[in-house]
C-alpha positions as CSV (number, residue, x, y, z in Angstrom):
1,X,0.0,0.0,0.0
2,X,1.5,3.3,-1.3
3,X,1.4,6.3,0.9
4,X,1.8,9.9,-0.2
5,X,2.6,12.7,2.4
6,X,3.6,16.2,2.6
7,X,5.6,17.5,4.9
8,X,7.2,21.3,5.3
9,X,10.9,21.5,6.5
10,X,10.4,22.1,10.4
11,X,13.7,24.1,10.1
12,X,13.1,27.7,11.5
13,X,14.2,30.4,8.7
14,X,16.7,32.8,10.1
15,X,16.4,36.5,9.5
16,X,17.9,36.6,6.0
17,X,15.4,34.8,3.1
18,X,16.3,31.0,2.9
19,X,15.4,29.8,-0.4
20,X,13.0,26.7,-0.1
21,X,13.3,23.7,-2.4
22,X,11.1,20.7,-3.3
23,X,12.2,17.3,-2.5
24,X,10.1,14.2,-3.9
25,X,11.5,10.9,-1.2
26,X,10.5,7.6,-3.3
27,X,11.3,5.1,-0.6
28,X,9.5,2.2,1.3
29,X,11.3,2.4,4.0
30,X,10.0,5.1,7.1
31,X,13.7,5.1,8.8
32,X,15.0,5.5,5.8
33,X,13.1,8.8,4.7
34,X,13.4,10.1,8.0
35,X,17.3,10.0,7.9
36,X,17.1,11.8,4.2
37,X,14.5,14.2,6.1
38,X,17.4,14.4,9.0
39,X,19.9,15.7,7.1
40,X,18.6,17.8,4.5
41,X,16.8,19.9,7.3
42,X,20.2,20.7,9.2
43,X,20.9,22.5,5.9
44,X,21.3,26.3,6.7
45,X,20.9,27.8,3.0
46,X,17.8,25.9,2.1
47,X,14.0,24.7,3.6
48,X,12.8,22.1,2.1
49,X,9.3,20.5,1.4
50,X,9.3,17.0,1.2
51,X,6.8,15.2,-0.6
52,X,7.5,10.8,0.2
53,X,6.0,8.2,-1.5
54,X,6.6,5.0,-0.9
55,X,6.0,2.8,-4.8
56,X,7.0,3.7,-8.6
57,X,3.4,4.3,-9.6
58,X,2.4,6.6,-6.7
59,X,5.0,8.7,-7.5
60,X,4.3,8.4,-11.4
61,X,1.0,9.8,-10.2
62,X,2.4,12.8,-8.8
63,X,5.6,13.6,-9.9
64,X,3.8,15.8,-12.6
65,X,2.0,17.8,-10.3
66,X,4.3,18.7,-8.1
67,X,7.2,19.2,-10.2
68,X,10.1,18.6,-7.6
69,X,13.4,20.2,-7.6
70,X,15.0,17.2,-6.1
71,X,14.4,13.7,-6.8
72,X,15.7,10.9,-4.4
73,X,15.0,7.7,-5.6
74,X,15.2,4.3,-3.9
75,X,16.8,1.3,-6.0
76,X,14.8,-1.5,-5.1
77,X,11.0,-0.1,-4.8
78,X,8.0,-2.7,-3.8
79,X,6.8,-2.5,-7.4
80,X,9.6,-1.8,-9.5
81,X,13.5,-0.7,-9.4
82,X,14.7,2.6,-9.3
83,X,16.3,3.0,-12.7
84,X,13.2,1.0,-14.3
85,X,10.9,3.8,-13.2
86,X,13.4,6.2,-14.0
87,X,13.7,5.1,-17.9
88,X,9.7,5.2,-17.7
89,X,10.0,8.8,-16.5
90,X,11.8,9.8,-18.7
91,X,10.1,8.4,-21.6
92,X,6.5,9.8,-20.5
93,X,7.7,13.4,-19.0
94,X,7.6,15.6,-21.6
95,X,9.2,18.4,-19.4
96,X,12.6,19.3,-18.1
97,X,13.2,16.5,-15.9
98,X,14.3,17.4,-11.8
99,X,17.6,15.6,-11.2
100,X,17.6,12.1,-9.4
101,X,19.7,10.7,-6.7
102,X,19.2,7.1,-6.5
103,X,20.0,5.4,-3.1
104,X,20.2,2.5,-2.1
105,X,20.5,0.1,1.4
106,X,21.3,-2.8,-0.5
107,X,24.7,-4.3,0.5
108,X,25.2,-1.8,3.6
């Protein structure tokens, strides 16, 4: 079962404008995202939205709409692998594409 959430940075913005990004997380794995989440929040230059998903096909449904800056993209997914859904992506999007990062736990 696929699960979409969004979730603002809970960094708190210092006096000068921080720039805020949009990060799609396409990983099963709740411990993972939250480490991702972790560390891209101690970031002082940025805020970031998240937006986590947690199969290929709910994140074909979305990745349209809310045209992420940041893609971070697990390898092995519940439904498919990581560079299968990226090839698919590609194919389909008719729009500049957000860059991928594609992560993986396998092998530790």
């Amino acid at each position: 079962m696929s699960k979409y959430v969004n979730r603002a940075s809970n960094s708190t913005a210092s006096a000068e404008m921080v720039c805020q990004r949009k990060v799609m997380l396409i990983e099963d794995n709740p411990e993972d995202r939250g480490v991702y989440r972790r560390y891209l929040q101690r970031d002082s230059e940025y805020q970031y939205r998240f937006i986590e998903v947690e199969s290929g096909e709910e994140a074909f449904k979305i990745v349209g709409k809310e045209r992420p800056d940041l893609i971070l993209l697990d390898y092995l997914l519940p439904d498919m692998n990581g560079l299968e859904w990226l090839k698919l992506w590609q194919q389909q999007s008719k729009e500049t594409l957000s860059p991928v990062i594609v992560l993986t736990g396998q092998g530790n």
